[in-house]
C-alpha positions as CSV (number, residue, x, y, z in Angstrom):
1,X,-18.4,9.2,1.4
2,X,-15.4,10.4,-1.0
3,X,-16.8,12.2,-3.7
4,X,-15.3,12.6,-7.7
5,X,-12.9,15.0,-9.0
6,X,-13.9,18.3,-8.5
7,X,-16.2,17.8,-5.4
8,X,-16.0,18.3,-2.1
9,X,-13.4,16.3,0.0
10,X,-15.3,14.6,2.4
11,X,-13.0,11.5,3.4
12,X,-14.4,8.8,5.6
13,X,-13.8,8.5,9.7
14,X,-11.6,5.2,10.7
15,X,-8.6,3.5,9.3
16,X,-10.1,1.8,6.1
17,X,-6.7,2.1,4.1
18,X,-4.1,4.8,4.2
19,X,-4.4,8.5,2.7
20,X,-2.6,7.0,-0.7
21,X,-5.6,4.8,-1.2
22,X,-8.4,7.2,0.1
23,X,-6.7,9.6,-2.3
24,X,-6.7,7.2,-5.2
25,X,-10.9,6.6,-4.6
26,X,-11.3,10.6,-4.4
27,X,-9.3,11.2,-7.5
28,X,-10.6,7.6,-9.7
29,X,-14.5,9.2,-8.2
30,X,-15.3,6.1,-6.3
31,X,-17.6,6.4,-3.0
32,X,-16.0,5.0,0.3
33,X,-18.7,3.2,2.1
34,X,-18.6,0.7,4.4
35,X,-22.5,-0.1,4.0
36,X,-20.6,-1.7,0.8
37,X,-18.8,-4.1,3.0
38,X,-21.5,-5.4,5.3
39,X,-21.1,-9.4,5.7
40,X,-23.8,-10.7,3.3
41,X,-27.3,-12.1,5.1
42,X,-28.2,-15.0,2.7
43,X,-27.4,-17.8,4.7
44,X,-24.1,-18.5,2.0
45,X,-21.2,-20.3,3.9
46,X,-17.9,-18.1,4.8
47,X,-15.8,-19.2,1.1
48,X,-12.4,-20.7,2.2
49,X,-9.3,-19.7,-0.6
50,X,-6.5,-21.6,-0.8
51,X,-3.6,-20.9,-3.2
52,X,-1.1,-22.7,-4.1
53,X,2.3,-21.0,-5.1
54,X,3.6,-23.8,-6.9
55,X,7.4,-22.5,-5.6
56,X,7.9,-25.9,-4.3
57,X,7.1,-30.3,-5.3
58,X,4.4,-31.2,-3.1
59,X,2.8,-27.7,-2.3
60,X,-0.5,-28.9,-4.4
61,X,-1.0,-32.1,-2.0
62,X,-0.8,-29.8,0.6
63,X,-3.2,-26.9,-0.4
64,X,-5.6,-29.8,-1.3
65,X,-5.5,-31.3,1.9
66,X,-5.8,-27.6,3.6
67,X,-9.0,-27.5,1.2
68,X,-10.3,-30.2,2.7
69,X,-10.1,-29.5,5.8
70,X,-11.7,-26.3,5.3
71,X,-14.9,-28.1,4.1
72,X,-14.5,-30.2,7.2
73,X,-14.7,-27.3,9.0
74,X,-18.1,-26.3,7.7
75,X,-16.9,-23.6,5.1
76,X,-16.8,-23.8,1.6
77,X,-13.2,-24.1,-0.1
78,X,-12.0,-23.6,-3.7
79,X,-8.7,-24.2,-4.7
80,X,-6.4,-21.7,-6.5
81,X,-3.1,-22.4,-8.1
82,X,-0.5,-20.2,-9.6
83,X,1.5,-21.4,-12.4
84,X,5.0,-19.8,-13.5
85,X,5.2,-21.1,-17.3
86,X,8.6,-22.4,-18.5
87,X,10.3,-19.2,-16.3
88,X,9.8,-19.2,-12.7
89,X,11.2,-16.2,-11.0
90,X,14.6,-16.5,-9.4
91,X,14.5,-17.7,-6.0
92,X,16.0,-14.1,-5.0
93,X,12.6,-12.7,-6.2
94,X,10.0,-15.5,-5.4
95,X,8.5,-14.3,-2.3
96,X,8.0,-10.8,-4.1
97,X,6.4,-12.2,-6.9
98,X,4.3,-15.3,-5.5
99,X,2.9,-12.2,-2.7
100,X,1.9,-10.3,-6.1
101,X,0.3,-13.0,-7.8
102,X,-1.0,-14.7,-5.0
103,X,-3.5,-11.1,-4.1
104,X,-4.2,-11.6,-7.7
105,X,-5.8,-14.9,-7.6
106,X,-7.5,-13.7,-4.4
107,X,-8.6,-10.9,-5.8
108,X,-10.1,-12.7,-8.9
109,X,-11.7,-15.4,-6.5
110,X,-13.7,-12.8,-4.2
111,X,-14.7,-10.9,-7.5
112,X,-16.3,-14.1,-9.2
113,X,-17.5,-15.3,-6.0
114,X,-19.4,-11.6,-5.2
115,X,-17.3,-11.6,-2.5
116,X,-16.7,-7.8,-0.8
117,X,-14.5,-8.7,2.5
118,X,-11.2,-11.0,2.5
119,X,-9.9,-12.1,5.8
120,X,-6.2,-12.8,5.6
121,X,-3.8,-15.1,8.6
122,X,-1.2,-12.4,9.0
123,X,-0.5,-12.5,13.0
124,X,1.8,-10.5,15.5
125,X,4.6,-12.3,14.7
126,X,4.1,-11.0,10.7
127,X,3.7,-7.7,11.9
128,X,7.2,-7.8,13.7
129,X,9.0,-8.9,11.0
130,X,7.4,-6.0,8.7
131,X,8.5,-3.8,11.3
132,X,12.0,-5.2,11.2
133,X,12.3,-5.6,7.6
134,X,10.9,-1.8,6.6
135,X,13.1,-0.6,9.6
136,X,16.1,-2.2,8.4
137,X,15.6,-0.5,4.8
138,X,15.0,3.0,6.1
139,X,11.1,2.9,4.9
140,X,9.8,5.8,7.1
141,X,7.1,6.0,8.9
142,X,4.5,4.9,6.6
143,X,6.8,1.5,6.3
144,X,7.2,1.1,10.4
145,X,3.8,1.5,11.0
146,X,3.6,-2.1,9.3
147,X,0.5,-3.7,7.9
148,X,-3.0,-2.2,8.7
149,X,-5.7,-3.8,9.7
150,X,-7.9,-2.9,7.4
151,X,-7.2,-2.1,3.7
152,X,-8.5,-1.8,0.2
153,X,-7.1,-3.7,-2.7
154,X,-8.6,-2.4,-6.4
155,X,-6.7,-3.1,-10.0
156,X,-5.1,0.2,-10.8
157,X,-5.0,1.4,-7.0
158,X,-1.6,1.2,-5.5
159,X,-0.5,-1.9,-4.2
160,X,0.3,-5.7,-5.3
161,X,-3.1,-5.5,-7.5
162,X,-1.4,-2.4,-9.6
163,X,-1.1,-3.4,-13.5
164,X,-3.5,-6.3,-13.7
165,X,-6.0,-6.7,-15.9
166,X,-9.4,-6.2,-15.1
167,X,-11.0,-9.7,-14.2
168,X,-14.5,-7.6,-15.8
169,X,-15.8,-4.6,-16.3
170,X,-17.2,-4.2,-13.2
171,X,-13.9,-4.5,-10.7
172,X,-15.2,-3.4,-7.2
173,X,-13.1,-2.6,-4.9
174,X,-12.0,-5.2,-2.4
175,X,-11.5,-4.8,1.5
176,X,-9.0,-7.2,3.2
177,X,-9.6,-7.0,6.7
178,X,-6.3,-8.8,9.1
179,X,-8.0,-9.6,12.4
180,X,-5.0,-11.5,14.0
181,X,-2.3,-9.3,13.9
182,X,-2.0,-9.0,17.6
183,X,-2.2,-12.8,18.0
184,X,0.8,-15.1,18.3
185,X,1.5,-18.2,16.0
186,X,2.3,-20.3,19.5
187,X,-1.5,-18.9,20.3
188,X,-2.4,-20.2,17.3
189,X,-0.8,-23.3,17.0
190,X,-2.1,-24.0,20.7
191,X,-5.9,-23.9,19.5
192,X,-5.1,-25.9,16.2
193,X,-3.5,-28.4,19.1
194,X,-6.5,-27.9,21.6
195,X,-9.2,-28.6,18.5
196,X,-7.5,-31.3,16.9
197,X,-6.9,-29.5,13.6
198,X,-4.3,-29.8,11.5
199,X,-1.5,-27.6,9.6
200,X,0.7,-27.3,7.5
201,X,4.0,-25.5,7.5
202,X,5.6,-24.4,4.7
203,X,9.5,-25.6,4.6
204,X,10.1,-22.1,2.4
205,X,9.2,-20.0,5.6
206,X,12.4,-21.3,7.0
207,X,15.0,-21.0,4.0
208,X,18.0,-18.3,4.9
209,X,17.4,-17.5,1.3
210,X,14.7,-15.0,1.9
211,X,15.4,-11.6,3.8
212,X,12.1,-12.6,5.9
213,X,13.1,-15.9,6.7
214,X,16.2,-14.5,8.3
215,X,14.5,-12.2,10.4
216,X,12.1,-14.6,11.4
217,X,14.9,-17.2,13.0
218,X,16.2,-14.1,14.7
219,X,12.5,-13.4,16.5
220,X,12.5,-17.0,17.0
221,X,15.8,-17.2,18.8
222,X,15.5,-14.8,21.1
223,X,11.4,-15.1,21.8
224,X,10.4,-19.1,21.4
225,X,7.3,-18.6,23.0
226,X,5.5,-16.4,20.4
227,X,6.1,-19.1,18.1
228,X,6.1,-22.4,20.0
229,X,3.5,-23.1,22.5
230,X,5.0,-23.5,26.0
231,X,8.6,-22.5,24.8
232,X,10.6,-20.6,27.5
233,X,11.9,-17.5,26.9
234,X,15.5,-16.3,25.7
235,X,18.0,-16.7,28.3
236,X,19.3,-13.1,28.1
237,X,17.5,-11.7,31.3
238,X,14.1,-13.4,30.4
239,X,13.5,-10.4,28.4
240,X,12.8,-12.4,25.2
241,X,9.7,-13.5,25.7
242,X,8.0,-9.8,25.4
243,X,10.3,-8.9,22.1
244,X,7.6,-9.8,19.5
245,X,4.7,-7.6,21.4
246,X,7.5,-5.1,22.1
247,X,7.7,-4.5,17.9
248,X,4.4,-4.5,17.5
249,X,3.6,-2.0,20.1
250,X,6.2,0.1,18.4
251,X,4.7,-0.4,15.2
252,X,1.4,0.6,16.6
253,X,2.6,3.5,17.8
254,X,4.3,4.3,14.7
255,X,0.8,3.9,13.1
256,X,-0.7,6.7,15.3
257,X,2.1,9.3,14.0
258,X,1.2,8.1,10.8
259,X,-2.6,8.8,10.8
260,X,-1.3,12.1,12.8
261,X,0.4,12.9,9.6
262,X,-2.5,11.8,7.4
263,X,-4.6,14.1,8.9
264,X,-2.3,17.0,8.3
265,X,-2.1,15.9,4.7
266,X,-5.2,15.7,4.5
267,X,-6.3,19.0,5.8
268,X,-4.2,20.3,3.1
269,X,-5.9,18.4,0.4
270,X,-8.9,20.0,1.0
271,X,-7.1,23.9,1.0
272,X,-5.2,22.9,-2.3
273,X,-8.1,21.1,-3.9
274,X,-9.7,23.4,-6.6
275,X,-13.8,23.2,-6.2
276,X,-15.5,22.9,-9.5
277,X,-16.5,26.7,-9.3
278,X,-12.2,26.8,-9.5
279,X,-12.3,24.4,-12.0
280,X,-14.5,26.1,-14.3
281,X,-12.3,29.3,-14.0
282,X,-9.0,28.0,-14.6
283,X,-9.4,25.5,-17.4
284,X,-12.6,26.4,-19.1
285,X,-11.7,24.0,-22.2
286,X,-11.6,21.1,-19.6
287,X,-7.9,20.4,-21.0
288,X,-7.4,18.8,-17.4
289,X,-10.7,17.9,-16.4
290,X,-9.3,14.0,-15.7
291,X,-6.4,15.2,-13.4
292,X,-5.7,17.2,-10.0
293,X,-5.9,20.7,-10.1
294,X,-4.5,23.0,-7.1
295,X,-4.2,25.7,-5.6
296,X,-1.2,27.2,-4.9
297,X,-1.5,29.8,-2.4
298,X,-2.2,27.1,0.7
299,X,1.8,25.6,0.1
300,X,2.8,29.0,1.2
301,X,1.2,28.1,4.8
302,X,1.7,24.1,5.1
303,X,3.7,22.9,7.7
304,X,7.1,21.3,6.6
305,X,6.9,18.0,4.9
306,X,3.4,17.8,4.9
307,X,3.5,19.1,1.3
308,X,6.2,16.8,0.5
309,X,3.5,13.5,1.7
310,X,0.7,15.2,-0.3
311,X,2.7,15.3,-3.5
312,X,4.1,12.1,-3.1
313,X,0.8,10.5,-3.7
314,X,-0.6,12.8,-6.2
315,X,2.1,12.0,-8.5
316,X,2.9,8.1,-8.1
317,X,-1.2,7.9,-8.1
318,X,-1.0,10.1,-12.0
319,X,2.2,8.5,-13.2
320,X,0.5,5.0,-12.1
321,X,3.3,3.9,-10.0
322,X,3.4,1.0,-8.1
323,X,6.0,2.8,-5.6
324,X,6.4,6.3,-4.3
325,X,8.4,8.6,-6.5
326,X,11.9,9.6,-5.4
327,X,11.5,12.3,-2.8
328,X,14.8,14.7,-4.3
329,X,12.4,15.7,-7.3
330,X,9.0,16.0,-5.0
331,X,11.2,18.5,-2.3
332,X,11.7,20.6,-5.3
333,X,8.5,21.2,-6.4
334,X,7.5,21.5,-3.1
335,X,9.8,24.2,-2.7
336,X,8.8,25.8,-5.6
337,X,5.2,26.0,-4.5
338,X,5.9,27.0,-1.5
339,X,8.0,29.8,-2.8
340,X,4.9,30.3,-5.9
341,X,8.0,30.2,-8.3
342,X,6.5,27.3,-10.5
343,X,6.6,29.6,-13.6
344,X,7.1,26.9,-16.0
345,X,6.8,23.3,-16.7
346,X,8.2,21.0,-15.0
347,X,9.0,16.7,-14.8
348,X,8.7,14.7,-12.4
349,X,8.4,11.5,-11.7
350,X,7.6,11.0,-15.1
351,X,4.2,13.3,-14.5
352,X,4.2,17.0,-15.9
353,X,3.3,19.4,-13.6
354,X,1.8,23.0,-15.3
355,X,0.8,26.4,-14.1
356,X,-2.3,27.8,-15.6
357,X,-0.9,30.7,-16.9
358,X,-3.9,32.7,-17.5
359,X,-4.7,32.6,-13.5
360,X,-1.2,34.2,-12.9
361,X,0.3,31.1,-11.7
362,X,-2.7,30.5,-8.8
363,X,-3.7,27.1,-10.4
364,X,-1.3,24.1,-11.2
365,X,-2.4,20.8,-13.5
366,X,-0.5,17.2,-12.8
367,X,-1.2,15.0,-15.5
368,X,1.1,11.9,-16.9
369,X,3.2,12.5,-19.5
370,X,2.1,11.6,-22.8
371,X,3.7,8.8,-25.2
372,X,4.4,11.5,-27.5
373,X,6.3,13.7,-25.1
374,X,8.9,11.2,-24.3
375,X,10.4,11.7,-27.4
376,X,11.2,15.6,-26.4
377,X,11.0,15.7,-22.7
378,X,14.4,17.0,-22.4
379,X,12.3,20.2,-23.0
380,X,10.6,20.1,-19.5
381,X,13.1,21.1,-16.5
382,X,12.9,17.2,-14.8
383,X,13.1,17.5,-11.2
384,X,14.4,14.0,-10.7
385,X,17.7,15.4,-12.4
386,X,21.2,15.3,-10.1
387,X,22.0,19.1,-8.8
388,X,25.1,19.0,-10.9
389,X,28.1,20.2,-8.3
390,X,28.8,23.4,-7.9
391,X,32.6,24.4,-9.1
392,X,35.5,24.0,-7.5
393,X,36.2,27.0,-4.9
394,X,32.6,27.9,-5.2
395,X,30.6,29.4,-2.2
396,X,27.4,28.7,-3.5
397,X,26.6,32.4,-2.5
């Protein structure tokens, strides 16, 4: 289990999620457990969503007849469409916003449903173009390790649920499981053919419009046969035919480094991580008792960068970001707790970051900035600030 604020870190064995969402769970006080997620025993049939984006004329003809021929199938199917009002997004931001809203409206579904597990169709050829797509705008590791196979989506968590409203009181937290990532569509297509079901493919998969779409007729080029049954490979020395389980064995392997890093990150979660003994000593008032508190003496020891992942998520998880923070303001308070210079207050990422003065500087409080102290944040040193240059002839010594 992952305890509350102020207990002890105990994260959970596996890959359920990343360390971001993990993190979020420990810091929100919600227990990780997959007991939780256990396929329900009372005979209900497997519940078949299909949404509609509504991007297109036509699309709701087609969702219903995918609807239908889930019921055919034996499963229950309900029918979910998204509508745009008067302004639909411009096609240049479609894809990002129909992916946003559509994990909505899946969301919702499972939630009125008592559903606890969502399977989604992503499949190996998916995964390569995430792999391509992150690579191509520099994402790191975290973005090259590509989609996991098993992750949690919660309103408030980050992710493409971040910023909706609660669909009740009660929002549990959602685990979307993608068992076919390191299955082909031309594997795919060849049961559909082999069972005598039908498909549908979307005509907006294969518009030069979208960034994905682009990469996709690249992956098709050069390896047919992950996407056409029976296809023969590129004529470039054969070698096409291996390219999509090429990236996805890359990606996997990026995965591993990333869990590698996870586990360095965190190890130092649990050094930095005041107990509630620590709690109770360096903010008796409870001033911070909703936010992380941390010790400062385990930055001196870290390894390099490690600090730099751990912060990251601390502060886009208080700021309630949807996206990590820029990393020039979270290297500098890194460096500053590493050096046990943070003497003063600082900004970043829109998220104040304190020293308890009264414990000489061996405790530090994140915590959002409040509405109030926009008005006069210019009197916190922000982080995210340009180094202005240094003048001309300078040595910098």
């Amino acid at each position: 289990p992952v305890h509350g604020i102020g207990s002890p870190c105990e994260f959970p064995a596996g890959t359920i999620g990343g360390f971001l969402q993990q993190l979020y769970m420990l810091w929100k006080g919600r227990p990780v457990n997959e007991e939780q997620w256990q396929l329900p025993s009372d005979g209900r049939k497997p519940l078949a969503i299909v949404v509609d984006h509504g991007l297109r004329d036509g699309s709701e003809l087609e969702a219903a007849a995918v609807a239908d021929w889930a019921e055919d199938l034996g499963l229950e199917a309900v029918l979910r469409q998204i509508t745009w009002g008067p302004m639909p997004p411009p096609l240049s931001q479609a894809m990002v916003a129909a992916r946003r809203r559509r994990y909505r409206v899946l969301y919702r579904a499972c939630c009125k449903h008592g559903i606890g597990v969502l399977l989604t169709g992503h499949h190996a050829g998916d995964q390569a173009e995430t792999f391509l797509l992150r690579f191509m705008r520099a994402s790191g590791i975290d973005g090259l390790a590509g989609m996991l196979e098993a992750s949690v989506l919660e309103p408030g968590a980050p992710g493409p649920l971040y910023g909706m409203s609660l669909p009740s009181a009660s929002s549990p937290p959602l685990l979307m499981l993608r068992p076919l990532l390191g299955v082909t569509k031309s594997e795919l297509v060849r049961v559909c053919e082999e069972q005598g079901h039908l498909w549908v493919e979307d005509p907006l998969n294969r518009s030069n419009k979208f960034a994905r779409a682009r990469v996709r007729s690249v992956l098709h080029r050069y390896d047919p046969a992950a996407y056409v049954p029976g296809a023969r490979a590129a004529a470039e020395g054969g070698a096409g035919s291996s390219i999509i389980a090429d990236l996805v064995t890359v990606g996997a392997a990026c995965d591993l480094v990333r869990q590698q890093q996870e586990e360095r990150v965190h190890g130092l979660l649990r050094e930095v991580w005041a107990t509630p003994e620590q709690r109770q000593e360096a903010d008796p008032s409870g001033h911070f008792a909703d936010f992380p508190l941390l010790r400062v003496a385990p930055f001196a020891r870290c390894e390099p960068r490690v600090d730099v992942r751990l912060l990251t998520s601390l502060l886009q998880l208080v700021g309630s970001k949807e996206y990590p923070p820029r990393q020039q303001g979270v290297e500098r308070l890194a460096s500053l707790l590493r050096l046990g210079q943070l003497r003063a207050t600082y900004m970043v990422s829109k998220c104040l970051v304190s020293p308890l003065l009264h414990t000489k500087g061996r405790f530090v409080a994140i915590r959002p900035i409040k509405p109030e102290e926009r008005e006069r944040r210019h009197a916190f040193r922000n982080l995210d600030e340009p180094v202005p240059p240094l003048p001309k002839g300078s040595t910098g010594a």
